[in-house]
SERO-4910 file (N, C-alpha, C, O; in steps of 0.05 Angstrom, whole numbers):
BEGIN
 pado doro    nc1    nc2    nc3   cac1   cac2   cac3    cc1    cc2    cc3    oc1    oc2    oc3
  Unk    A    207    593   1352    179    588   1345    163    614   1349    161    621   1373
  Unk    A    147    633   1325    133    639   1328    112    648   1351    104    627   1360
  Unk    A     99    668   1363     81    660   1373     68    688   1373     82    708   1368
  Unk    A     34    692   1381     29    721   1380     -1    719   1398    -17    700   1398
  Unk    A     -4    735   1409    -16    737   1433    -51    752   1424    -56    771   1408
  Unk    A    -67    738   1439   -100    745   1427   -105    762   1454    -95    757   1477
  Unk    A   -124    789   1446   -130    797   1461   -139    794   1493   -137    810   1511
  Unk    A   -151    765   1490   -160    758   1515   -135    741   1527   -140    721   1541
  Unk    A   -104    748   1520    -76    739   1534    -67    715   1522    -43    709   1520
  Unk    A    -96    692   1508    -80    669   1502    -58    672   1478    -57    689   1460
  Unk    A    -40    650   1484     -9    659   1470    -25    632   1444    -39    613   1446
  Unk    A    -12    646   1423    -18    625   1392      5    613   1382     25    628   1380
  Unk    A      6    592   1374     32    587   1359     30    581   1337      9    569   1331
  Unk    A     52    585   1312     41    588   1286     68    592   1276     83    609   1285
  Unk    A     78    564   1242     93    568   1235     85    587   1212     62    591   1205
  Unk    A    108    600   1200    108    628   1182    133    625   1166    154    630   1177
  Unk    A    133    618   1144    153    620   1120    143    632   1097    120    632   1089
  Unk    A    169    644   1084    166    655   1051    150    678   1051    140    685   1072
  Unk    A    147    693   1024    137    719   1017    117    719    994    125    710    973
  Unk    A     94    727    994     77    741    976     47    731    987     38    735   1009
  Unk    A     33    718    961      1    718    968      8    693    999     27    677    998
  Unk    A    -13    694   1023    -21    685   1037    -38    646   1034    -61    639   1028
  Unk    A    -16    629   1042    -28    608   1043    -26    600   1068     -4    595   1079
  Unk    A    -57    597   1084    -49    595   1109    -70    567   1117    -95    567   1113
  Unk    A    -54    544   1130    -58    510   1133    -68    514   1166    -59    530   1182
  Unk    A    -86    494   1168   -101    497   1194   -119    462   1197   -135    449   1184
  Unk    A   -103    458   1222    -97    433   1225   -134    411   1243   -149    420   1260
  Unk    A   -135    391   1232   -157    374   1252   -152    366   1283   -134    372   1299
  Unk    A   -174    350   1284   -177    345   1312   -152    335   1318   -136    327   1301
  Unk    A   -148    337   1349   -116    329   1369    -93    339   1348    -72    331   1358
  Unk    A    -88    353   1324    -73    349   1309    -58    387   1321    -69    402   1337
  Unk    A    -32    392   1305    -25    417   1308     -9    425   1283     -3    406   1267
  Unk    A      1    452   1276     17    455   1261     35    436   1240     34    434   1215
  Unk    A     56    420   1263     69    394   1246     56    386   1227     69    379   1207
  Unk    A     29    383   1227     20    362   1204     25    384   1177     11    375   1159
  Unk    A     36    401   1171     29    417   1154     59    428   1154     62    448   1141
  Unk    A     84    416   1167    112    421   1163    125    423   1138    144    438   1138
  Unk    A    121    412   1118    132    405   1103    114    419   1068    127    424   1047
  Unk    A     77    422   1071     75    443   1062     87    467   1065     98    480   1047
  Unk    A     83    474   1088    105    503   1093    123    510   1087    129    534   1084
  Unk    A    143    485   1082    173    482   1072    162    498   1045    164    523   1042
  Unk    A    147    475   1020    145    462   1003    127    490    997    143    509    995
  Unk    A    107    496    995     90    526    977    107    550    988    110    568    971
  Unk    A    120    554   1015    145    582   1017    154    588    988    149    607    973
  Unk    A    171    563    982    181    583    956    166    608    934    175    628    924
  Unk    A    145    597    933    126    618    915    109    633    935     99    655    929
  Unk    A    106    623    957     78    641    970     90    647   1002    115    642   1002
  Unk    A     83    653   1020     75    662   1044     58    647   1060     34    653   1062
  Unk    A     67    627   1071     61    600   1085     59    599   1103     80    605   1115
  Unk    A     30    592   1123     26    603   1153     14    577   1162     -7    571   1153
  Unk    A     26    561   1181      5    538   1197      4    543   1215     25    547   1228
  Unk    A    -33    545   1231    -28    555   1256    -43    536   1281    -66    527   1278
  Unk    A    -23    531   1312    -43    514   1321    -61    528   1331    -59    552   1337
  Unk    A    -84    511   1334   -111    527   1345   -111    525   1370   -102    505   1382
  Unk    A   -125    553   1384   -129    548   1410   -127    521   1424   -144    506   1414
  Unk    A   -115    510   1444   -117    485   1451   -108    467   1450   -111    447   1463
  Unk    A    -85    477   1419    -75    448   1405    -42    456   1400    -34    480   1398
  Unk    A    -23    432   1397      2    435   1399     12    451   1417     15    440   1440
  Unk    A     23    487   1413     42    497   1425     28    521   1433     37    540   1446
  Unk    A     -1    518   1421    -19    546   1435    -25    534   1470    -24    513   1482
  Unk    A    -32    569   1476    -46    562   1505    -70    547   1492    -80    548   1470
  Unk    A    -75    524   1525   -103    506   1530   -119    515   1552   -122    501   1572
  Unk    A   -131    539   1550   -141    546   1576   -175    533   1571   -191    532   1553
  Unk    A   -172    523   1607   -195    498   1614   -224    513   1617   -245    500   1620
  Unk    A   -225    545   1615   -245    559   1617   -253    553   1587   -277    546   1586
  Unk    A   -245    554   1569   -255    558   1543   -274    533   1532   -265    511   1540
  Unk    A   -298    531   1517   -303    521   1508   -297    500   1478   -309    480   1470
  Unk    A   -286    507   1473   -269    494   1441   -298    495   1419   -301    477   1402
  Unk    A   -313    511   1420   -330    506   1403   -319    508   1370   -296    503   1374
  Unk    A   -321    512   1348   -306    510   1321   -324    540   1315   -319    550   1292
  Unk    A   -339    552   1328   -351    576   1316   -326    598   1339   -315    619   1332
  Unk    A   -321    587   1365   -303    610   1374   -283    604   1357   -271    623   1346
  Unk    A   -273    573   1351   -243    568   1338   -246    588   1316   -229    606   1315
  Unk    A   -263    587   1298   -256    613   1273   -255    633   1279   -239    648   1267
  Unk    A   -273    643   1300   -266    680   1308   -234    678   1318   -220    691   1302
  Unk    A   -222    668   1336   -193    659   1341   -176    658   1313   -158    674   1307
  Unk    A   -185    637   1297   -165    642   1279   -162    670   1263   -139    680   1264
  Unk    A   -179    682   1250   -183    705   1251   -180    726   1262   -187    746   1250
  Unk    A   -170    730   1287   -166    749   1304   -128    732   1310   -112    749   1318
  Unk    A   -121    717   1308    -92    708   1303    -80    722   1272    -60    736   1272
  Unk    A    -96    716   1246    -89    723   1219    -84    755   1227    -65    771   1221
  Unk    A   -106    759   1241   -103    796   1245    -79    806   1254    -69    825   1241
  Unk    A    -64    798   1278    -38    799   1285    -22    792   1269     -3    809   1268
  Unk    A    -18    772   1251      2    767   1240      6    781   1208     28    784   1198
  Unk    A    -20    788   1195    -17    796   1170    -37    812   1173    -47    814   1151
  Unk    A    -51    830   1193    -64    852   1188    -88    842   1167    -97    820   1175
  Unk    A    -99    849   1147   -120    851   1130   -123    836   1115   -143    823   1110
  Unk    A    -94    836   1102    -87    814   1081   -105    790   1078   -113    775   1096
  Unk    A   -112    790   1047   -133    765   1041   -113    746   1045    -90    750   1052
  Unk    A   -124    718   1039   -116    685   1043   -131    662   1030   -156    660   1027
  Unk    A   -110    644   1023   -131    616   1017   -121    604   1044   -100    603   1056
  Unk    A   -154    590   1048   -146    588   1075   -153    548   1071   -174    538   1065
  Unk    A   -134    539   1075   -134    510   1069   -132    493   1104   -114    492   1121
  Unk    A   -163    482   1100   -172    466   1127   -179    432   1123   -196    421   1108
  Unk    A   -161    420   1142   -157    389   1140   -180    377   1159   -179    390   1180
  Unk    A   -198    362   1161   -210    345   1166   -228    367   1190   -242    384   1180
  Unk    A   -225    365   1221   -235    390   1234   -226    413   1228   -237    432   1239
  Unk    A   -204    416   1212   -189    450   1209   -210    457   1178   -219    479   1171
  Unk    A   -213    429   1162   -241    434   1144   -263    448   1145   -272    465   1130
  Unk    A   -274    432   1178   -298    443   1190   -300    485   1196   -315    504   1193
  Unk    A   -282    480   1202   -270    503   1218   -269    521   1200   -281    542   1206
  Unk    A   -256    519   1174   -262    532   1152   -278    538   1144   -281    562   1141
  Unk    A   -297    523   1135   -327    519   1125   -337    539   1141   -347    559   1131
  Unk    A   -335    534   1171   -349    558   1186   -342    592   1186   -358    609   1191
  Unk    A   -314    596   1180   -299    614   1175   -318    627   1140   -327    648   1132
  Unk    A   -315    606   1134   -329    619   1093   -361    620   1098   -375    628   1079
  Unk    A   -367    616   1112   -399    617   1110   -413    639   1131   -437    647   1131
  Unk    A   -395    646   1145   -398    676   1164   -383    697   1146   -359    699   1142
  Unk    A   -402    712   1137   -403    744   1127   -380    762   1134   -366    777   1120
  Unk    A   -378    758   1162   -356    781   1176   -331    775   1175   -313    791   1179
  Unk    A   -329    736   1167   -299    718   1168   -294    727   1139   -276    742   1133
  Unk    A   -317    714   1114   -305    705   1092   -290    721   1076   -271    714   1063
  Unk    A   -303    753   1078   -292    775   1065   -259    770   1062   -249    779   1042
  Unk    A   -240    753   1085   -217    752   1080   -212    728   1059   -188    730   1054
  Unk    A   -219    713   1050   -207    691   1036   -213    703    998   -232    717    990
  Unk    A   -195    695    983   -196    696    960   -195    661    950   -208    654    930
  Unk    A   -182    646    961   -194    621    950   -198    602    978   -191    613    999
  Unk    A   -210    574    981   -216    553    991   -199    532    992   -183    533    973
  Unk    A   -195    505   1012   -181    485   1003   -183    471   1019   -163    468   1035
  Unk    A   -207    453   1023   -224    440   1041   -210    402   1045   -227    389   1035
  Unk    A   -193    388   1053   -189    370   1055   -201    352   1073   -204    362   1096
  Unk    A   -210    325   1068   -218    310   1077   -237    317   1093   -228    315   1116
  Unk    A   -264    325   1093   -282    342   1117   -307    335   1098   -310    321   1078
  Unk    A   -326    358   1119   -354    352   1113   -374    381   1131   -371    393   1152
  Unk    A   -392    382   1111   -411    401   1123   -420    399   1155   -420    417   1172
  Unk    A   -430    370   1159   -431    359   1181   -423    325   1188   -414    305   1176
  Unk    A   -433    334   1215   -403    295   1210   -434    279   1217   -452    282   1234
  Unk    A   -428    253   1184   -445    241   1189   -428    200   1200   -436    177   1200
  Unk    A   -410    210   1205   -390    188   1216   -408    169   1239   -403    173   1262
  Unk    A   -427    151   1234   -432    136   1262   -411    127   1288   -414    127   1313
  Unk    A   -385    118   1267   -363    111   1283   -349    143   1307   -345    143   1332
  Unk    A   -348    156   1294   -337    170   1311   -364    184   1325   -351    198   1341
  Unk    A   -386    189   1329   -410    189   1350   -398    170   1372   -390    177   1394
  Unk    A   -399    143   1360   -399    128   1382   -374    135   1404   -376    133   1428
  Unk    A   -348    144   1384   -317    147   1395   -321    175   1414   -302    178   1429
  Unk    A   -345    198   1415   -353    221   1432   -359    214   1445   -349    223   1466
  Unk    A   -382    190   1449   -394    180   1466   -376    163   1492   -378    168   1516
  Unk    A   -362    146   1484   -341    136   1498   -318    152   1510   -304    145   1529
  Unk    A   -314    172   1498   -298    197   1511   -313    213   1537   -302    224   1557
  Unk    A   -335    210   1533   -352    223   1550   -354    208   1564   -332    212   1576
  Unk    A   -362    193   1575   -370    162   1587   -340    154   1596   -337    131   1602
  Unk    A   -324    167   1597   -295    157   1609   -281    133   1600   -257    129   1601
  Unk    A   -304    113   1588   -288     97   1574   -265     86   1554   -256     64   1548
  Unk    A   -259    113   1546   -235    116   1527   -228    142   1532   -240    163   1535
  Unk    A   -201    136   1530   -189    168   1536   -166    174   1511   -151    156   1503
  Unk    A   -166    195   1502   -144    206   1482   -122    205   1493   -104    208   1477
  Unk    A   -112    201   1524    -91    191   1530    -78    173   1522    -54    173   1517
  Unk    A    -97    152   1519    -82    121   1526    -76    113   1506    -94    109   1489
  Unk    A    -50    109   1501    -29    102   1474    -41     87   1456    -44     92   1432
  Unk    A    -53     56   1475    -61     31   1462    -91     53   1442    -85     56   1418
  Unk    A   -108     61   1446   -124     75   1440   -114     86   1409   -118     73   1388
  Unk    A   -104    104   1411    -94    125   1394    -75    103   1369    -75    108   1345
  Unk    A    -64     84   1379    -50     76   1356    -64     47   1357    -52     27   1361
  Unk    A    -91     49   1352   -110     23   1345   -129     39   1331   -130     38   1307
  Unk    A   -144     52   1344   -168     61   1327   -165     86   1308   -172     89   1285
  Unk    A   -148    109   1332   -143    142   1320   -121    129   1295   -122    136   1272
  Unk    A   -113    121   1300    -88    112   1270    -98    102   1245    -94    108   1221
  Unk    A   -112     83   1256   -132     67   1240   -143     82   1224   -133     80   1202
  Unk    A   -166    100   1226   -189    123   1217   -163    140   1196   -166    143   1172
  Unk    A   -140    148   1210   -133    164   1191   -115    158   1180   -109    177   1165
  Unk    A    -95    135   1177    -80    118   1156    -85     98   1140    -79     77   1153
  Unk    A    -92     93   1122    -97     60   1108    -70     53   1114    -51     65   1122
  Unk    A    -76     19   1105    -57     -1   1117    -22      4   1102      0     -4   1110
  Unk    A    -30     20   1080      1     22   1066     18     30   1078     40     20   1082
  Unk    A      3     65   1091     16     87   1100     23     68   1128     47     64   1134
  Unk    A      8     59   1139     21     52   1169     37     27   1168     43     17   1190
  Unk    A     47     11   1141     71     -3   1137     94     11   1136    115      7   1149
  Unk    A     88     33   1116    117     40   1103    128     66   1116    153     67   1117
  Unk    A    111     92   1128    117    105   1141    122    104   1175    110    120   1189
  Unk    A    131     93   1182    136     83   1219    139    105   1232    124    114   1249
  Unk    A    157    113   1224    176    136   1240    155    160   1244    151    171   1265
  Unk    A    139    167   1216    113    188   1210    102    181   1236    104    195   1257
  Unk    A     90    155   1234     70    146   1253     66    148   1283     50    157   1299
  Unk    A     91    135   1281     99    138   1323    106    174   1321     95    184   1341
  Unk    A    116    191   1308    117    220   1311     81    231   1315     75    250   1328
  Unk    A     67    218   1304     35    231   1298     24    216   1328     10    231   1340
  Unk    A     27    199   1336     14    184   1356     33    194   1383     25    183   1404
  Unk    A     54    210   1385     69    224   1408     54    248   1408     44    261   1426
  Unk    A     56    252   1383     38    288   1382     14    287   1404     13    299   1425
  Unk    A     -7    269   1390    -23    258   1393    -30    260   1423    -47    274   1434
  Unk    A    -15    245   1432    -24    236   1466    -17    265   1481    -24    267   1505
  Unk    A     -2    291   1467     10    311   1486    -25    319   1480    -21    342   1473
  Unk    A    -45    317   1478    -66    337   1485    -88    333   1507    -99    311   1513
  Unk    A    -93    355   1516   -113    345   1531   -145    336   1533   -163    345   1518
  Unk    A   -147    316   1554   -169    308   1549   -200    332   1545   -221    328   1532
  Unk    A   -191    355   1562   -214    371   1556   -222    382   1534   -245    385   1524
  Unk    A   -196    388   1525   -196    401   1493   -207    375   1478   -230    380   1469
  Unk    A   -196    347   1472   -203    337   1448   -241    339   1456   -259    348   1441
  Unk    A   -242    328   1482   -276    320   1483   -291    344   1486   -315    341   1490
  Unk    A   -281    373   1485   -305    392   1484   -303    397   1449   -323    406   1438
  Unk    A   -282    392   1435   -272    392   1401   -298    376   1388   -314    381   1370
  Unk    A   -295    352   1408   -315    324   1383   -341    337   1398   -360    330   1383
  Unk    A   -350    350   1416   -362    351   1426   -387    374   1408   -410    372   1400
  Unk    A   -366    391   1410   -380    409   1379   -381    409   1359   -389    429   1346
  Unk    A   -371    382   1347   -372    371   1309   -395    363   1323   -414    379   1321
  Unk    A   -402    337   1341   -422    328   1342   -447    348   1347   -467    352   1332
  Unk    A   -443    357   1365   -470    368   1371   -482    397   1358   -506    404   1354
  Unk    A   -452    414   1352   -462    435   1344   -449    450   1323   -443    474   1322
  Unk    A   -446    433   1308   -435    437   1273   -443    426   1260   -442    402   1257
  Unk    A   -461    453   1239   -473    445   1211   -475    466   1192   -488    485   1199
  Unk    A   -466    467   1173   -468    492   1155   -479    476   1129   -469    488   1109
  Unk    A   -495    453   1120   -504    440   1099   -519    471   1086   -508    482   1067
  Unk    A   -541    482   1096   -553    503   1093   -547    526   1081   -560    538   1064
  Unk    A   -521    533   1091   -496    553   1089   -482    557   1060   -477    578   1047
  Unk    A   -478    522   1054   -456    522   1030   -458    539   1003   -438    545    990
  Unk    A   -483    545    997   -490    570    971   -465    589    975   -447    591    958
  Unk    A   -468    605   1002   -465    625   1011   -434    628    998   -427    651    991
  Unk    A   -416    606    995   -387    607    988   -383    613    959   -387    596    942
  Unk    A   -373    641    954   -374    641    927   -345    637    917   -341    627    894
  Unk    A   -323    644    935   -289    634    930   -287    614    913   -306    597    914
  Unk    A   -275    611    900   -257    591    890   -255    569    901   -238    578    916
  Unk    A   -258    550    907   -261    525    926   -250    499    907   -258    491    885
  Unk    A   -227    489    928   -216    463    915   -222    441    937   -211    445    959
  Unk    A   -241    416    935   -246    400    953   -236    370    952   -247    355    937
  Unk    A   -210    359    973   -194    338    964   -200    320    983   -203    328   1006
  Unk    A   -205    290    975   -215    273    991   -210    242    983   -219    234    962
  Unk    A   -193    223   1002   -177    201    996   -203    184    987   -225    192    995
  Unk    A   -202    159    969   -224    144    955   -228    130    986   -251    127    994
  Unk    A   -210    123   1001   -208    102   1026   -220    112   1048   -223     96   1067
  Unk    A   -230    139   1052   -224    157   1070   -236    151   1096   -259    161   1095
  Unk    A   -232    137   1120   -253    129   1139   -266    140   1163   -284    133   1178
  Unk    A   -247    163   1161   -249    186   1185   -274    206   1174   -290    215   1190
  Unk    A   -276    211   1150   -293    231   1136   -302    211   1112   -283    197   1104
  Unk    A   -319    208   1103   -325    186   1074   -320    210   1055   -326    233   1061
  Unk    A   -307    199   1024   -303    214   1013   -337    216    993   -336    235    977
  Unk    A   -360    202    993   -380    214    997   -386    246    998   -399    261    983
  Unk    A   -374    251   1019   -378    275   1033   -374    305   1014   -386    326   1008
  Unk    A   -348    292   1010   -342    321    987   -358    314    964   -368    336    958
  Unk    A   -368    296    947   -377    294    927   -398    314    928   -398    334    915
  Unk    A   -423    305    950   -450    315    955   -440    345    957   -453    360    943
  Unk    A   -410    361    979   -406    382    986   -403    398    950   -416    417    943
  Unk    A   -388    385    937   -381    405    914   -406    410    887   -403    421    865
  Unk    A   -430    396    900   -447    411    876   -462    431    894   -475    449    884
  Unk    A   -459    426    921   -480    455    937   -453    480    922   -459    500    908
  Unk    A   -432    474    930   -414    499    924   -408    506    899   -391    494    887
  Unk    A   -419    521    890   -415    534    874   -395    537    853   -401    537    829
  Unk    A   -371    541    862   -345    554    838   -326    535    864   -310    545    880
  Unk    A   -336    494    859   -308    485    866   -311    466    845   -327    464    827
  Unk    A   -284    447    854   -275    424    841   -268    403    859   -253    406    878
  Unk    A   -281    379    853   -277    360    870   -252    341    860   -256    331    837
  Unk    A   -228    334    871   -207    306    861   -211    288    889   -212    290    914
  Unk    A   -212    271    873   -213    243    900   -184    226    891   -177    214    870
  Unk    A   -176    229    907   -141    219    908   -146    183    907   -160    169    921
  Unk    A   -131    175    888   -125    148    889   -100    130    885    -80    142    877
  Unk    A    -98    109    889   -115     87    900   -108     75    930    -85     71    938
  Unk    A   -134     71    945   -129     64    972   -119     94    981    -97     88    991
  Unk    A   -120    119    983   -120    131    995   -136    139   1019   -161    138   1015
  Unk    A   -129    148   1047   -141    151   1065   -138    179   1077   -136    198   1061
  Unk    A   -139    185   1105   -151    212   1110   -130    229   1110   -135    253   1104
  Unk    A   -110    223   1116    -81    241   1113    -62    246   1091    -39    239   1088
  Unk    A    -85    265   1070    -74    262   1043    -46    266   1041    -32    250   1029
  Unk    A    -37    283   1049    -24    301   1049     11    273   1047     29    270   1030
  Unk    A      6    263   1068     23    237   1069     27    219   1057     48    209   1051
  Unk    A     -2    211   1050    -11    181   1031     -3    181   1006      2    160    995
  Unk    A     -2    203    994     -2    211    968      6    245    959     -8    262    949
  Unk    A     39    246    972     37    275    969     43    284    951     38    308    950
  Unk    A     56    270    927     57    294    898     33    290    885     25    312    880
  Unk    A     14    269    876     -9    281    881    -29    304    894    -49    313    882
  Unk    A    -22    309    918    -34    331    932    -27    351    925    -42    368    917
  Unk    A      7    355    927     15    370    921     10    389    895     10    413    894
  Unk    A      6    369    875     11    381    847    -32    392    845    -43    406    827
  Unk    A    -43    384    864    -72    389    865    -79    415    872    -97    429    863
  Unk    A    -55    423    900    -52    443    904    -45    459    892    -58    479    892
  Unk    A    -23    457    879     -5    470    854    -31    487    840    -41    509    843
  Unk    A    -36    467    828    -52    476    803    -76    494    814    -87    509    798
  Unk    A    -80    493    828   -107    503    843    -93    531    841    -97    544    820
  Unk    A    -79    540    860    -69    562    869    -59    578    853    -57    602    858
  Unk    A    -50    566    824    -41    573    802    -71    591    786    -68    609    769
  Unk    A    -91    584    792   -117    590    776   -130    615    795   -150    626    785
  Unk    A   -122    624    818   -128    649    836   -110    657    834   -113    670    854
  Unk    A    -91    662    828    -63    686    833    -51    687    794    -32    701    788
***
């Protein structure tokens, strides 16, 4: 496994397959690399395929000093891309908080200069989710913890599988809900802590002139697919597909030759 070390010592981990233009997958809340295994497989053949966990998450260091804000998470990712590919531009494709994270990455001057295209899944400028407010709030309040199994495979499963995916994929499931429970409680609640309180780039979105592809399940309950609709007329030079039918927040799973071929085509129109 991969790994490469940030100036201030923390160690990163990050899968890396195939050769040429830069497609590099960056994962949501409690989530890491894995979710993006099988892209990596799957775009290597034509491209240069990078998923990386973020500070905090999967197989990177979790150091308890750090804040998890999503404005340090992009200087981090960025200063990770720097080690591993030097200068080299990227489409930089962000899932639900790895969305967020993006968004914040394209809308800072000093980040965006690296990306040549976008690929925003399931996310939002800012989270207008009541349900998950309340799910920060109860994290905070000790009343629920990202530990506790029963937790994670009732509600966290819930939000990001419709009822199909969590019939027919099992094996997916209990693998995403093991992942799941390896994180810690500081990281996830200082994570929701800064969607909630201190992430917004609504303002921002002009500023993205890239290429921008924005994908979002019709079902979606973690992010409403709302979200991208309103997001793709502020942006400029994107395209919005809303994946159907009954799709929910883990496109990638729910419906992957659809995604896939969304991706396809996308990536095919920048290179």
């Amino acid at each position: 496994m991969p790994f490469t070390t940030l100036d201030k010592g923390y160690k990163i981990h990050y899968l890396d397959k195939g050769t040429g233009k830069n497609i590099v997958f960056i994962h949501g809340f409690l989530g890491c690399s894995w979710l993006f295994e099988a892209q990596v497989d799957y775009f290597s053949k034509s491209y240069r395929a990078i998923a990386i966990d973020h500070l905090g998450h999967g197989e990177s260091d979790k150091p308890e000093s750090e804040k998890y804000d999503l404005k340090d998470l992009a200087q981090y990712l960025d200063e990770t891309l720097s080690k591993i590919i030097g200068d080299e531009k990227i489409v930089l494709v962000g899932h639900s908080m790895g969305g967020m994270i993006a968004l914040t990455y394209a809308t800072n001057p000093n980040l965006s200069k690296r990306l040549e295209g976008l690929i925003l899944m399931g996310t939002a400028p800012k989270l207008n989710n009541p349900g998950l407010v309340k799910y920060i709030e109860e994290l905070r309040a000790g009343t629920m913890s990202i530990n506790d199994r029963e937790t994670i495979e009732t509600i966290f499963v819930g939000l990001c599988f419709q009822r199909k995916a969590r019939k027919e994929q099992t094996e997916l499931i209990k693998e995403f809900v093991d992942r799941t429970l390896d994180n810690k409680d500081y990281v996830g609640l200082r994570t929701m802590e800064s969607i909630v309180g201190n992430y917004n780039v609504e303002d921002k979105l002009g500023a993205i002139e890239v290429p921008t592809l924005i994908l979002t399940g019709d079902k979606d309950l973690f992010i409403l697919p709302e979200e991208s609709l309103t997001m793709s007329k502020k942006i400029t030079n994107s395209k919005v597909v809303v994946l159907t039918p009954k799709i929910g927040h883990m496109i990638q799973y729910e419906t992957t030759e659809d995604y896939t071929r969304a991706v396809e085509d996308f990536l095919k129109t920048i290179f």
